[in-house]
C-alpha positions in Angstrom: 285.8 159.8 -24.3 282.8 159.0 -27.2 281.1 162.6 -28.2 277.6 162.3 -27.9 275.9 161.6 -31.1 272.0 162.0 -32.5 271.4 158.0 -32.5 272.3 157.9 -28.6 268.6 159.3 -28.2 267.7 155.5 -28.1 269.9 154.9 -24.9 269.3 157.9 -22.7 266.5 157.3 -20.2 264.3 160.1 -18.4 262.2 160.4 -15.0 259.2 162.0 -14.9 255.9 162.5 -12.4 258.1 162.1 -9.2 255.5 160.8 -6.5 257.0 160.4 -2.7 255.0 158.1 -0.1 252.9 159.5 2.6 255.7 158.8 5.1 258.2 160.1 3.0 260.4 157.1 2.7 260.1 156.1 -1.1 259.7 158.4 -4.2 257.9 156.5 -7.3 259.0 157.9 -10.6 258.2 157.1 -14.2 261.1 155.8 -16.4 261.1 156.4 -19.9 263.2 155.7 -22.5 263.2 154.3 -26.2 262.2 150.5 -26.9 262.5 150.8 -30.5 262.3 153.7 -33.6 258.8 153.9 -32.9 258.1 153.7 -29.1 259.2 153.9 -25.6 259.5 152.1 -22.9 257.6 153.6 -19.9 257.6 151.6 -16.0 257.2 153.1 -13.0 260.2 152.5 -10.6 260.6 153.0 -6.6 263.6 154.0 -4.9 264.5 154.9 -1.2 264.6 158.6 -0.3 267.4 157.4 2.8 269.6 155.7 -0.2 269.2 152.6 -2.3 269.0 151.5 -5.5 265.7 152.0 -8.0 263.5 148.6 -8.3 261.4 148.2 -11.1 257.6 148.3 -9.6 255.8 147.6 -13.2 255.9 145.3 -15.6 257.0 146.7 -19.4 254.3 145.8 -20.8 252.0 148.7 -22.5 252.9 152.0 -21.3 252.3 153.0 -17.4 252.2 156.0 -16.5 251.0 158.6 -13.5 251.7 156.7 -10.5 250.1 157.7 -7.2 250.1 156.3 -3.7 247.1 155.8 -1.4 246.9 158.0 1.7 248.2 154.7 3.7 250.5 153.8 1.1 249.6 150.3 1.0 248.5 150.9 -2.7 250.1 152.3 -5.6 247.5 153.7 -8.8 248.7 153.8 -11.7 247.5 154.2 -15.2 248.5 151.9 -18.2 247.9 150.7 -21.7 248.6 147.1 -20.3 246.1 144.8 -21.6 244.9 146.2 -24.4 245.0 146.4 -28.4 244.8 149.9 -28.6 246.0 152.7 -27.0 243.3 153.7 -24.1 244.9 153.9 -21.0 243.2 152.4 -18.2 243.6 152.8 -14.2 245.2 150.1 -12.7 245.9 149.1 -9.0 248.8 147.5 -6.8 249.8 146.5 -3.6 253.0 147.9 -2.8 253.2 145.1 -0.1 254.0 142.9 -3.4 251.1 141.2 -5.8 249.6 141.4 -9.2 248.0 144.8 -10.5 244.5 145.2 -10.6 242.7 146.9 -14.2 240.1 148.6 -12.1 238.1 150.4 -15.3 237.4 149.8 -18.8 236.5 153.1 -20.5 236.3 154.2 -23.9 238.2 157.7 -23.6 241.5 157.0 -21.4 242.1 157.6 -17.9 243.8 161.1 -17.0 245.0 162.0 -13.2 243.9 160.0 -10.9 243.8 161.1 -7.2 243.2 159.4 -3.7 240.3 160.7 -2.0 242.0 161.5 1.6 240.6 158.9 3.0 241.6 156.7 0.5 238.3 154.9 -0.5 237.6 156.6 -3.9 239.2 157.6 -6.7 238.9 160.4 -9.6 240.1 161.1 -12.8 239.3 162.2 -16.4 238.6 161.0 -19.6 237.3 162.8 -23.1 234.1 161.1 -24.2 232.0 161.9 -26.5 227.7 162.7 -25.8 226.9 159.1 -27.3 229.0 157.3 -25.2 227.6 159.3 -21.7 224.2 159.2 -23.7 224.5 154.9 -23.7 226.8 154.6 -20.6 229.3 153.5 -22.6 231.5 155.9 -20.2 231.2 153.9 -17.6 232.4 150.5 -18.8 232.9 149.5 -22.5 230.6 146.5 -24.0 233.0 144.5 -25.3 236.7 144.7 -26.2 236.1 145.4 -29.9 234.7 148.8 -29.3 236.5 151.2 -31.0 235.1 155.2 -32.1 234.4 155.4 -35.7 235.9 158.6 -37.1 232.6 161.0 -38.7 232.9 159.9 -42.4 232.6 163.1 -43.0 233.3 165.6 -40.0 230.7 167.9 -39.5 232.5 170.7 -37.1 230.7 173.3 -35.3 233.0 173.9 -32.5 236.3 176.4 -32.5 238.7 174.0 -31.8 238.0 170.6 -33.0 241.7 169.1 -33.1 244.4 169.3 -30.2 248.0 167.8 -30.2 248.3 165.5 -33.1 244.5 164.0 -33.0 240.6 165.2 -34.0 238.6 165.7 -31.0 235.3 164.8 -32.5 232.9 166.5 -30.3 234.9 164.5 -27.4 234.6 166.7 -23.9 236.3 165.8 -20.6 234.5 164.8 -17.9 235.2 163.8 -14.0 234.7 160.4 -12.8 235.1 159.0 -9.0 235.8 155.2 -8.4 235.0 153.0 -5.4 238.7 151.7 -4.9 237.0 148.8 -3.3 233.7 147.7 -5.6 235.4 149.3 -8.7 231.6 150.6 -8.8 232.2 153.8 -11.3 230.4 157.1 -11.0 230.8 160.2 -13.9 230.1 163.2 -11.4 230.0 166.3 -14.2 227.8 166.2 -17.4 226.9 168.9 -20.1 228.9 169.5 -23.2 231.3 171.4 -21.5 235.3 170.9 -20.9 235.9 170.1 -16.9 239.8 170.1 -16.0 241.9 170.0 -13.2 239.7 168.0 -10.6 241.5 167.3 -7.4 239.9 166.6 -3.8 238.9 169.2 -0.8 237.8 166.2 1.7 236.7 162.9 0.9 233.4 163.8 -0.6 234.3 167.0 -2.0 235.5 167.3 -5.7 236.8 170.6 -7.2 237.1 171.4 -10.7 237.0 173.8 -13.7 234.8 174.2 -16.3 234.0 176.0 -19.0 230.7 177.5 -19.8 228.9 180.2 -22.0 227.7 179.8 -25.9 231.1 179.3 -27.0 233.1 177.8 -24.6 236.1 177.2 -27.1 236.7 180.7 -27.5 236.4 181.8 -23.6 239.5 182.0 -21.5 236.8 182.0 -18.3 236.4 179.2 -16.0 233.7 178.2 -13.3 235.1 176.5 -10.2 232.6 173.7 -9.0 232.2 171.8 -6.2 230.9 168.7 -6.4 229.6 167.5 -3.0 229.7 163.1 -3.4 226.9 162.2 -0.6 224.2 164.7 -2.1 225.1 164.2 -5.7 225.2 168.2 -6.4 227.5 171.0 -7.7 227.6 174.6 -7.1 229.9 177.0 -8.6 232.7 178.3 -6.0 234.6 181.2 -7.8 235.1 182.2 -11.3 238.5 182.5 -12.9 239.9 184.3 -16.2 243.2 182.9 -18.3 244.6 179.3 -19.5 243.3 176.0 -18.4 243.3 176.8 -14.0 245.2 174.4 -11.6 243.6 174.0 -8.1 244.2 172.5 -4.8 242.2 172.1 -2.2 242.1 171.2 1.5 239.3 170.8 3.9 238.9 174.8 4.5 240.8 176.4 1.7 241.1 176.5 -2.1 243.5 177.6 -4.3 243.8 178.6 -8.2 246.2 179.8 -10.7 244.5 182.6 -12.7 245.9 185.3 -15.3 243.9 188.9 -16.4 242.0 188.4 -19.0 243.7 191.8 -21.2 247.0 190.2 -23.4 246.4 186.9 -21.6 248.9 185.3 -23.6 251.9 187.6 -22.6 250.6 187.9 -18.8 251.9 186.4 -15.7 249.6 183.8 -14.0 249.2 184.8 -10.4 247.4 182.3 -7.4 244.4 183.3 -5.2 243.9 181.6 -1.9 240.6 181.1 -1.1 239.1 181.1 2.7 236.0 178.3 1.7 234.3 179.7 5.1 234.6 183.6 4.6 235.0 183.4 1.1 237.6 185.8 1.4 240.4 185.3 -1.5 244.0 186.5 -1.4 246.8 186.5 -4.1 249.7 185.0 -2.3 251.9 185.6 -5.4 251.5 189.1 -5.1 254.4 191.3 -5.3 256.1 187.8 -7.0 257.4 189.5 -10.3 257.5 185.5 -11.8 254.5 183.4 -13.5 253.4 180.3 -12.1 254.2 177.2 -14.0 252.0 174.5 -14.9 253.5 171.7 -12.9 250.9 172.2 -9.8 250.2 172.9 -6.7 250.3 171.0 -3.6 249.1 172.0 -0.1 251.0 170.1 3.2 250.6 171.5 6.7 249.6 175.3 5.8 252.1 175.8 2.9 251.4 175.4 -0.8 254.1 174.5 -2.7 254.3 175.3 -6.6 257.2 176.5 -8.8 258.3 178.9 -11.1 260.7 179.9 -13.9 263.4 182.0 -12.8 266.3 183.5 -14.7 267.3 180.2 -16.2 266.3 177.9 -13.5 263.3 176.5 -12.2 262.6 176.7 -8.7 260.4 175.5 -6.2 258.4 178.3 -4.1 256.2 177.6 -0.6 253.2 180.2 0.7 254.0 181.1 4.6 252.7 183.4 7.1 254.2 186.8 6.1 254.3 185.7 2.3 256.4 183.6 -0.4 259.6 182.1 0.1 262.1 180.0 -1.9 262.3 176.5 -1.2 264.8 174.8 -3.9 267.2 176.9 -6.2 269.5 174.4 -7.6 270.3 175.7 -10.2 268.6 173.3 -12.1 265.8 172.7 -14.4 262.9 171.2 -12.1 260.3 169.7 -14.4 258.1 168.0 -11.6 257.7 167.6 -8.0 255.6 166.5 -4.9 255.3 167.3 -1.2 254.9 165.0 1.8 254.9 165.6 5.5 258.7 164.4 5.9 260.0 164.8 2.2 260.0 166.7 -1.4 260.6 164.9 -4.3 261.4 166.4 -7.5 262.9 165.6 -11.0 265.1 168.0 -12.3 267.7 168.1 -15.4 271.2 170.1 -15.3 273.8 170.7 -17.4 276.0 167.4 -16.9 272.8 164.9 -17.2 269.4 164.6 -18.7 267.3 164.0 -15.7 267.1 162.6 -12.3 265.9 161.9 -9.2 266.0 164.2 -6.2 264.7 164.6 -2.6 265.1 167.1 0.4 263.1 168.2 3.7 260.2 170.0 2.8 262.3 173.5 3.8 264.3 172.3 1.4 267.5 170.8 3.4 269.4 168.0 3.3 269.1 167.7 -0.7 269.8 163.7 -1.9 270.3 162.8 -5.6 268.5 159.5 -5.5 269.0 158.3 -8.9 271.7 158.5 -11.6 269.4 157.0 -14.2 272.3 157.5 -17.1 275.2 156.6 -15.5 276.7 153.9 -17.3 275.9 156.1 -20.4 277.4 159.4 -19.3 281.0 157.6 -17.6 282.5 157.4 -21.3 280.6 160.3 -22.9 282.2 163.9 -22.8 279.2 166.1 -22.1 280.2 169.7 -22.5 279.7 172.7 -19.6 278.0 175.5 -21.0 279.3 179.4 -20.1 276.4 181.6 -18.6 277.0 184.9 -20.5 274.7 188.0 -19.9 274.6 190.7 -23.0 273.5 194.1 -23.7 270.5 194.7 -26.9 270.9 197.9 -26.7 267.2 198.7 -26.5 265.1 198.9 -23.1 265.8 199.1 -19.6 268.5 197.0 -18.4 267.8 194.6 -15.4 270.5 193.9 -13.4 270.9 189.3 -12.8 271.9 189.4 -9.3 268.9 191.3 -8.2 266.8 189.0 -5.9 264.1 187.1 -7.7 261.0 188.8 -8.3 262.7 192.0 -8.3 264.0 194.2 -11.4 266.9 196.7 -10.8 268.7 198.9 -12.7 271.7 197.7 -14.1 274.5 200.6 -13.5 277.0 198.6 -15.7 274.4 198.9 -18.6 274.6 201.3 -20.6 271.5 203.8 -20.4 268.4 202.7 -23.0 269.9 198.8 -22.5 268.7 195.7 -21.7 270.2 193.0 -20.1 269.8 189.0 -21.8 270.7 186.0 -20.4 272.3 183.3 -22.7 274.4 180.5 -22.5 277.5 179.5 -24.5 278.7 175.7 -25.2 281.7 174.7 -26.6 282.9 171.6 -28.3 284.8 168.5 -26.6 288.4 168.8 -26.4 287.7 172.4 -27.4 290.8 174.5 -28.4 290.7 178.3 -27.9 293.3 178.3 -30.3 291.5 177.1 -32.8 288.3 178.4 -34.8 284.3 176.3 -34.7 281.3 177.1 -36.3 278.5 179.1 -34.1 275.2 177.5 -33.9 272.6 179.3 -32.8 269.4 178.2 -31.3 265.6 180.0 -30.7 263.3 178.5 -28.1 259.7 178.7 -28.7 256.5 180.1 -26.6 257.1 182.6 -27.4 256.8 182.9 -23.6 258.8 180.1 -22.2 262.7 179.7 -21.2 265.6 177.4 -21.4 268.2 176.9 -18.9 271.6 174.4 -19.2 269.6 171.6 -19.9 265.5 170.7 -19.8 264.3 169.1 -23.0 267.2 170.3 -25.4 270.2 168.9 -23.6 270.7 166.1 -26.0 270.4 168.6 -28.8 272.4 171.3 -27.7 275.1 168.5 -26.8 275.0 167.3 -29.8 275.4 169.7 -31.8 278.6 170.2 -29.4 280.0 167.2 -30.3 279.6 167.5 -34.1 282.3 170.7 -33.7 279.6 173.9 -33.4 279.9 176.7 -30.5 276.4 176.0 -29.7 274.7 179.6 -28.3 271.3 180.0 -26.5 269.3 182.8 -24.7 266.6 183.9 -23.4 265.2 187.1 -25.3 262.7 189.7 -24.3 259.0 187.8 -24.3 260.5 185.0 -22.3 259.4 183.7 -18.9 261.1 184.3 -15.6 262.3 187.0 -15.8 259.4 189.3 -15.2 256.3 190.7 -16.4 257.4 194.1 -18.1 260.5 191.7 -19.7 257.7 189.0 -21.4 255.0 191.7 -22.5 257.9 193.5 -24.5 257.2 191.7 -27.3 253.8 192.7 -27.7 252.7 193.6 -31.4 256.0 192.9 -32.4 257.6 189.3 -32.4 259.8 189.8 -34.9 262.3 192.9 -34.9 262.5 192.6 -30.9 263.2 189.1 -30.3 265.7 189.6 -33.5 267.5 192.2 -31.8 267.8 190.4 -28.7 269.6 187.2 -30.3 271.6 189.3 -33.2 272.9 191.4 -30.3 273.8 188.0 -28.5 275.1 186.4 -31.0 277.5 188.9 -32.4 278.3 189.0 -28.9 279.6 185.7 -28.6 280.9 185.9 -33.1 283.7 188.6 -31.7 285.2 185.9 -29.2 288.3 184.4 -31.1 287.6 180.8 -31.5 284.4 181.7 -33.1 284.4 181.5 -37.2 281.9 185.0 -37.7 281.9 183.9 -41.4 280.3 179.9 -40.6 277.1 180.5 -38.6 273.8 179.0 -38.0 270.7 179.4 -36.6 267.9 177.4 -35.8 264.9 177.0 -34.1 261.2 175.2 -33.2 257.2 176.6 -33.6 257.9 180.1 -32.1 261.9 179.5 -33.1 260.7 178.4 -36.2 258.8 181.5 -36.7 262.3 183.4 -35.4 264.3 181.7 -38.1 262.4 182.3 -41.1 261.8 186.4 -39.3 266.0 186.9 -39.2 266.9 185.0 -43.1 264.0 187.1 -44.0 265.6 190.3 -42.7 269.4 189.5 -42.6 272.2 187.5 -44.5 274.3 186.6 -41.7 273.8 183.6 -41.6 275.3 180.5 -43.7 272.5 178.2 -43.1 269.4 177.9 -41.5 267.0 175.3 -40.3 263.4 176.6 -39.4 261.0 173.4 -37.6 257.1 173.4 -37.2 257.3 177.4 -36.9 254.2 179.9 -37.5 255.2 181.7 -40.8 251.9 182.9 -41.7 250.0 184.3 -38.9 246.7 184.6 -40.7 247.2 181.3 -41.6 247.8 180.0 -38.0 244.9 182.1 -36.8 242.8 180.1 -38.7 244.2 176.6 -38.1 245.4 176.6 -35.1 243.8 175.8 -31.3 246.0 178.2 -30.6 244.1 181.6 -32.2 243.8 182.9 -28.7 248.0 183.7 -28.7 247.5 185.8 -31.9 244.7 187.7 -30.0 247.0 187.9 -26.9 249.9 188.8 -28.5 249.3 191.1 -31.4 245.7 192.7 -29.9 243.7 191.8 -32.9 242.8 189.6 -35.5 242.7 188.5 -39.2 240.7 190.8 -40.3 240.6 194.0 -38.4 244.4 194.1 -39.5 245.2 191.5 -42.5 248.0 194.1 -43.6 249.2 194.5 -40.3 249.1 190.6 -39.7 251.1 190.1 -43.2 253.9 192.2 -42.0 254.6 190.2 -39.0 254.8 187.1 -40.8 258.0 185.8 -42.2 256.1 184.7 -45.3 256.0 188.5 -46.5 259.6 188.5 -46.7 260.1 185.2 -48.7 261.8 186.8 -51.3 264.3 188.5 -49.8 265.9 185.0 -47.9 269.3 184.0 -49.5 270.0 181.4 -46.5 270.2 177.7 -47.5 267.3 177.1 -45.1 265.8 173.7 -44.7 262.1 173.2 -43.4 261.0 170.7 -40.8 257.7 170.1 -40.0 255.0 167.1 -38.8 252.1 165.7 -40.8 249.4 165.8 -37.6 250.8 169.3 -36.0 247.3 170.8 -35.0 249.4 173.7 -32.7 250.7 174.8 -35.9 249.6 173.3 -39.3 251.3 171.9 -41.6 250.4 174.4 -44.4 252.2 177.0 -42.3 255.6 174.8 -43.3 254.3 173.7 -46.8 254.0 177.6 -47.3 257.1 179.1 -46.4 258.8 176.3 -48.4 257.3 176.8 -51.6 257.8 180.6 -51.3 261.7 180.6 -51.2 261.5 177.7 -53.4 259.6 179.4 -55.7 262.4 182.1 -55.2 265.1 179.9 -55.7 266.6 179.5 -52.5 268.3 176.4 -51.8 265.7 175.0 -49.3 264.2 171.3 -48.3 260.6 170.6 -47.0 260.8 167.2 -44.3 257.5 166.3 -43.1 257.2 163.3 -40.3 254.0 160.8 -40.8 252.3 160.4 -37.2 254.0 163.1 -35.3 252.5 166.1 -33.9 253.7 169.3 -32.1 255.9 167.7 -29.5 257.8 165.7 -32.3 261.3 167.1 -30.7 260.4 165.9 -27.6 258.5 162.9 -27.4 258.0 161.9 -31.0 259.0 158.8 -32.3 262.5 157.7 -31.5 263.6 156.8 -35.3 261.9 160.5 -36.2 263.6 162.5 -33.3 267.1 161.0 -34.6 266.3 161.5 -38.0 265.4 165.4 -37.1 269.0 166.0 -35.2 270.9 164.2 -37.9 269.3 166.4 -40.4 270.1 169.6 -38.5 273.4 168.9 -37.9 273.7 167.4 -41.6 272.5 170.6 -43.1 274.7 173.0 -41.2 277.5 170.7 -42.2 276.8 171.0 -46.2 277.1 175.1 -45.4 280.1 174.9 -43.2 283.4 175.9 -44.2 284.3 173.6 -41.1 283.1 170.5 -42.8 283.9 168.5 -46.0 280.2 167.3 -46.3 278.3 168.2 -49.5 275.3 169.9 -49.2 272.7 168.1 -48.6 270.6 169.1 -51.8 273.5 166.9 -53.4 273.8 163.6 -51.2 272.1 160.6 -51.4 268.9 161.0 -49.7 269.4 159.0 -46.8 273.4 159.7 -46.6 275.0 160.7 -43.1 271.1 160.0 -41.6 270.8 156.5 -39.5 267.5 155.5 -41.1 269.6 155.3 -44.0 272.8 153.2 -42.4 271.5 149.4 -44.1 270.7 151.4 -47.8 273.9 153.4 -48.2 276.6 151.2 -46.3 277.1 153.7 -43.7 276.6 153.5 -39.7 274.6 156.4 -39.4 277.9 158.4 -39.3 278.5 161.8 -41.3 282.0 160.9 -42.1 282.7 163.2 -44.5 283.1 165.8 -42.2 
């Protein structure tokens, strides 16, 4: 059997935005996966939920995305770049009964989310434009094809946040548009220079959607629900809600909204209120639900809504009923999308012994079908590693006990008093030898209030790292998701020393097994892992080597750079400078001088989460302090460059991990990586050096 290496990024595909038919019988998916070192390819594909093989339903050309069938099903919307010499992506339509697909709009600012009306005459979707382009109508159909925005030469800002993800928004709002599926006759139903998200339809000339008003919207975590009623061209506000950016569904009579208290909004659990559209009566279904709601929707059928939440390592899928919330699918498994028919549920979902697939059941949940096995021919000669669920002790806390039922925290009587109980997750190498001694690798998610399970986003990396001969070990400290409200707030005012005695405790839990080499370990980790890296080789020695990527280091800093600030006011209850000392000492930066760990700093050139001077910072202080250390910056990428950067750079970043680690490893003959060839061991380097791409010094 091969071991899975870093370059294999380019041949592992993923599903995403699983979509099943109105009668249930088909699922469309999207399937991406890399074309080249700098893009993807991206199709949507249909398969049968009773059994069948996927067909192709797009061409490859351009990018499609979002797919989403008519109420009759006898049209499939999708949105693409098809067509086009730049990037905008444009709504397109399709027969599903076969034919050509049909560019229905040609807008300056992209098309986001489209959604049937019910009755499956309109469309509506999103797009950011900016006040000239509603001011000119340019919104509503570009004048030629050689329109493209001129960036401000220079940019004036006035706004809080005037960058998000990895480009400048430029005075750019969103705005809601509905489309005459039959005329293509486009209509922009919201105006004003405010943000309107999350539209979705109540009946077919109803439109929901948030919005955010007041002086200063960027720096308000408080939403107006509208309705916008189609016939008489007018909105009223429905409800207000408080927290992140709201989801909604609607149905003829009833609303519903995520929402989260305003106080420590950051750390808080978002909750969902049921609105009665006729009383105006609004229940929290998710009471007494000790879990946050995630972000990948909600979806009324019949008198349930279906949405999903973390849960000690897994995702699941929930459903409202009469006498209150019930578990639909518990796989195991990391869910990362799903939809609801009448007859079916369709989801996508990763787990431990494949990146992603296709998956269906009966709405209840029953009768659960893998339909896809998108990697097969890659995973039949690869030896993918099962990881070992291990819960630990920190020795601070109360301790929760992991077979309580969800939503509910017990005391742990095999804990010992003033403990709390982790979660984590042990992987060890292919043809692994107890009898023999690996390096430990440690890894730190980021959030800080998210979670990892067996697989998600980081199997390839954890699998990876695997195969290259490391005990790979991951948890889920206290400030994580899904396990509870009181078990995510703990870090509050305090990132640092309590997340660092959560994965210390965890990983010299895992050092004292045998096979484990206490004196060769590493740890790593991204944004809020970054931050967690350079916290611990600020505070400890323990480990050999350490690679910190596009972390917050200087929280100040990050305050001010960030379109983020609202996490530091969440988080740590106050701000640059009511407490500048205060804010120093939480800050890695601070303890600079005091790091001793070969540490190696990754970071990308358009990350407007979290700067780039956050990364240039930290580097030059232990430089400056003459620890052995490397900055890496990555040209294009932004925040997401682990996960959907460009394929040549998210190779390049897990052959540099792994390549640093090796140069520190007693485990390994590689040289540091201070003393190699630049490009040595990396594949971006294979044609320069002679080399495949292969560390074979190891």
């Amino acid at each position: 059997m091969n071991r899975i290496r870093a370059s294999e990024h380019h041949d592992i595909a993923k599903p995403s935005d699983p979509r099943v038919s109105p009668d249930g019988d088909r699922v469309a998916f999207v399937r991406r996966i890399p074309e080249d070192d700098e893009s993807y390819d991206s199709t949507v594909h249909v398969v049968p939920v009773g059994g069948g093989e996927p067909r192709q339903f797009t061409t490859g050309e351009g990018a499609d995305s979002q797919p989403r069938w008519s109420p009759s099903g006898d049209r499939l919307a999708f949105v693409s770049t098809r067509g086009g010499d730049d990037d905008r992506p444009q709504l397109w339509i399709l027969p599903t009964s076969g034919g050509e697909a049909r560019r229905v709009t040609d807008v300056p600012g992209g098309v986001s989310n489209p959604e049937w009306s019910p009755d499956g005459e309109r469309l509506l979707f999103t797009q950011s434009v900016t006040p000239t382009e509603r001011e000119d109508g340019i919104d509503l159909e570009l004048p030629d094809e050689e329109y493209e925005r001129e960036p401000p030469d220079p940019r004036v800002i006035d706004r809080h946040i005037y960058r998000a993800g990895a480009r400048y928004i430029d005075n750019a709002r969103n705005h809601v548009y509905v489309l005459d599926a039959d005329t293509d006759e486009l209509e922009r139903v919201t105006d004003g220079d405010f943000d309107h998200v999350s539209a979705t339809w109540g009946d077919s000339t109803t439109v929901y959607f948030g919005v955010k008003r007041g002086a200063e919207p960027d720096d308000s975590m408080t939403f107006d629900v509208d309705a916008y009623d189609i016939d008489a061209g007018t909105a009223e506000t429905v409800t207000e809600v408080t927290g992140w950016m709201p989801m909604l569904a609607a149905t003829p009579e009833t609303l519903a909204y995520t929402w989260t208290p305003l106080e420590n909004a950051s750390m808080r659990q978002s909750e969902i209120d049921v609105l009665d559209l006729e009383t105006g009566d609004a229940e929290t279904v998710t009471d007494g639900l000790d879990r946050t709601v995630s972000a990948l929707g909600l979806e009324f059928r019949k008198d349930s809504l279906y949405f999903a939440t973390p849960d000690e390592g897994r995702v699941v899928l929930r459903r409202t009923t009469e006498t209150g919330v019930e578990t639909v699918l518990d796989t195991g498994g990391h869910i990362d999308g799903f939809s609801v028919s009448t007859d079916a549920v369709a989801f996508t979902q990763s787990e431990w012994d494949h990146p992603g697939d296709v998956f269906a059941a009966t709405p209840g949940g029953a009768e659960e079908v893998r339909l896809t096995r998108l990697n097969s021919d890659y995973l039949d000669d690869r030896a993918v590693s099962e990881p070992e669920e291990v819960w630990f002790e920190n020795g601070e806390g109360d301790s929760t006990d992991p077979s309580a039922e969800p939503g509910h925290t017990n005391t742990d009587p095999s804990a010992e008093p003033g403990h709390t109980k982790i979660q984590g997750w042990v992987l060890t190498p292919p043809d692994f030898d107890p009898d023999e001694t690996y390096p430990l690798a440690v890894e730190i998610h980021g959030g800080p209030h998210a979670m990892w399970s067996t697989a998600g986003t980081m199997w390839h990396e954890f699998q990876t790292l695997a195969a290259a001969g490391y005990v790979v070990f991951w948890s889920n400290p206290r400030g994580s998701t899904g396990y509870g409200e009181e078990f995510a707030t703990a870090i509050e005012r305090d990132w640092g020393d309590v997340t660092m005695t959560d994965v210390m405790a965890g990983t010299r839990a895992v050092a004292d097994r045998e096979y484990v080499d206490e004196d060769d370990t590493f740890v790593t980790g991204g944004s809020f892992g970054g931050y967690m890296t350079g916290w611990i080789v600020g505070h400890t020695q323990y480990f050999d080597g350490a690679v910190a990527q596009r972390g917050v280091y200087d929280l100040s800093s990050f305050y001010g750079s960030t379109d983020a600030f609202k996490l530091v006011e969440g988080d740590f209850g106050t701000t640059p400078w009511e407490e500048p000392d205060f804010l120093w000492e939480q800050s890695p930066v601070a303890y600079a001088d005091q790091v001793e760990t070969p540490t190696l700093v990754v970071h990308a050139d358009n990350d407007f989460r979290v700067p780039v001077n956050n990364g240039e910072m930290f580097y030059l202080f232990m430089k400056k302090n003459g620890v052995d250390t490397r900055l890496v910056r990555y040209p294009r990428e932004g925040h997401e460059l682990s996960r959907s950067g460009e394929p040549g750079h998210v190779v390049d970043r897990l052959e540099r991990l792994v390549r640093w680690f090796d140069g520190y490893s007693a485990h390994s003959d590689a040289e540091r990586a201070l003393d190699r060839p630049e490009n040595n061991g990396l594949s971006a380097g294979s044609e320069a050096d002679g080399t495949d791409g292969t560390d074979t010094e190891k």
